[in-house]
RODRENBA-285900 format. One line per field, with one value per residue (C-alpha): residue number from 1; residue in three letters; x, y, z. Coordinates in steps of 0.25 Angstrom, whole numbers. Layout:
<gulums>
k = (NUM;...)
r = (ALA;...)
X = (X;...)
Y = (Y;...)
Z = (Z;...)
</gulums>
This chain:
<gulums>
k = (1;2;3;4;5;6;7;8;9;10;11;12;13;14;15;16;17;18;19;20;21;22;23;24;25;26;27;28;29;30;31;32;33;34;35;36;37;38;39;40;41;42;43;44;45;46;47;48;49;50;51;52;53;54;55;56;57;58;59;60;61;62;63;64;65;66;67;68;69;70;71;72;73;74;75;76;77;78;79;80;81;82;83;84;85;86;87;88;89;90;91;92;93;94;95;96;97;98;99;100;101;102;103;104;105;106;107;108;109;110;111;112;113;114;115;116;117;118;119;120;121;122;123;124;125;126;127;128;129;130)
r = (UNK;UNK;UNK;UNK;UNK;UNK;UNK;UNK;UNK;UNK;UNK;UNK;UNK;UNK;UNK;UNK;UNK;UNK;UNK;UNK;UNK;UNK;UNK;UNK;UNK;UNK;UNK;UNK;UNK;UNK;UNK;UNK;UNK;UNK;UNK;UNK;UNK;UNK;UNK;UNK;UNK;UNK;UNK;UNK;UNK;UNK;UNK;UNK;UNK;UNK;UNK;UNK;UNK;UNK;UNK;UNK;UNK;UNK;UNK;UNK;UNK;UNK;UNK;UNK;UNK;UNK;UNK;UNK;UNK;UNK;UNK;UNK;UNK;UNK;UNK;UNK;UNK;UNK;UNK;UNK;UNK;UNK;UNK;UNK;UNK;UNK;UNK;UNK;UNK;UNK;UNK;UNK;UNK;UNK;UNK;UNK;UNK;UNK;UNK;UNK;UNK;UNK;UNK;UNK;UNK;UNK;UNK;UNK;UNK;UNK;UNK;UNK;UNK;UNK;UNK;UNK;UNK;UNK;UNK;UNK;UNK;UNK;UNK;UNK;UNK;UNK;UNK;UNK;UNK;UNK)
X = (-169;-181;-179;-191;-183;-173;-165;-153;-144;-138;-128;-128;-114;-110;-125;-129;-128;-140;-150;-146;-150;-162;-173;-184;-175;-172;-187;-190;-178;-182;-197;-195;-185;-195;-205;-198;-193;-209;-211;-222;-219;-224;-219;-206;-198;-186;-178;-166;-154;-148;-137;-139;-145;-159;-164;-176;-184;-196;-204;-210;-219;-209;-198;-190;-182;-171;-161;-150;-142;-129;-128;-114;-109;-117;-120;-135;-139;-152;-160;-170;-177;-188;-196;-204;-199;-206;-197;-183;-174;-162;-173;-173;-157;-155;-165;-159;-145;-148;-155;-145;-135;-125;-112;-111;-119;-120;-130;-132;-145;-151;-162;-170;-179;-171;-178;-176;-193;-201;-206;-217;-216;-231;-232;-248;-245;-233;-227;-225;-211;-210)
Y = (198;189;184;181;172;159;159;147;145;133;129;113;109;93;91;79;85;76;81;96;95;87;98;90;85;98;102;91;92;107;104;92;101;112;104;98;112;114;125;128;127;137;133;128;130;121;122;115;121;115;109;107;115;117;129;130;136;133;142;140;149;152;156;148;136;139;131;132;119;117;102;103;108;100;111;120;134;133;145;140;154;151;161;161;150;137;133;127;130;121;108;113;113;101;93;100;96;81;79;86;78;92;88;103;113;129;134;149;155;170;175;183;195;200;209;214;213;202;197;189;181;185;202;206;216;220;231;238;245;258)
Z = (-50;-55;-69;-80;-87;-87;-99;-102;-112;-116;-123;-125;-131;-136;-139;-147;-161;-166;-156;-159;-175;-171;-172;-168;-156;-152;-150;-143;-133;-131;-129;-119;-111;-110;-107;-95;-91;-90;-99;-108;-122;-131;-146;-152;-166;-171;-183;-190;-197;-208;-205;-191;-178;-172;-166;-159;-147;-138;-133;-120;-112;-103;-115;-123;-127;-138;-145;-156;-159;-166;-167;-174;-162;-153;-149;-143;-139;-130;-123;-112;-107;-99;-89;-75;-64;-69;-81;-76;-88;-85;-86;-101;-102;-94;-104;-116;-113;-111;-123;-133;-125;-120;-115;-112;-108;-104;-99;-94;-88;-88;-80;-91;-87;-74;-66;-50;-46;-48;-60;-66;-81;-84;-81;-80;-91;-101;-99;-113;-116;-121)
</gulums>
């Protein structure tokens, strides 16, 4: 089976609190560890809750960067989906973890897209449903 698709969740527990409120931070942290993964960025959005917690994603041409934080827990929701062979989607966890300072992290990947011949991530044509 040939996938299109990498996708990870992560789920960062005993973060540092003040870095997960900290909007601003968090778009930087999520922009340098794609930018080291390789990927091409695409366009982000960020936003604050009140009383605490950012969400926020990236997107990259080769998918997306998500995150929801709950800094009263210490505590972050992250989805790394990337597609095609040349993005390394651990280099994005790796770096997220060390910068929001995780004592404890799970981590689970999917293959997105399965199918048994193989495929390429840019078709000629679109095939239209129906």
């Amino acid at each position: 089976m040939q996938a299109l698709g990498r996708q990870i969740l992560v789920e960062f527990y005993q973060c540092d609190p003040e870095v997960l409120n900290d909007e601003a931070r968090i778009r930087d942290i999520l922009i340098e560890g794609v930018r080291r993964s390789k990927a091409t960025i695409v366009t982000d959005s960020f936003h604050s809750f009140s009383p605490h917690g950012v969400s926020g994603v990236v997107v990259i041409a080769e998918s997306h960067v998500a995150i929801h934080t709950w800094p009263e827990y210490g505590y972050a929701a992250v989805d790394i989906f990337t597609c095609g062979e040349t993005i390394d989607p651990w280099v994005i966890q790796r770096y997220l973890q060390e910068q929001f300072r995780s004592r404890n992290v799970s981590s689970m990947e999917l293959k997105r897209g399965l199918f048994p011949e193989p495929v390429r991530h840019k078709p000629a044509e679109v095939v239209q449903a129906g």
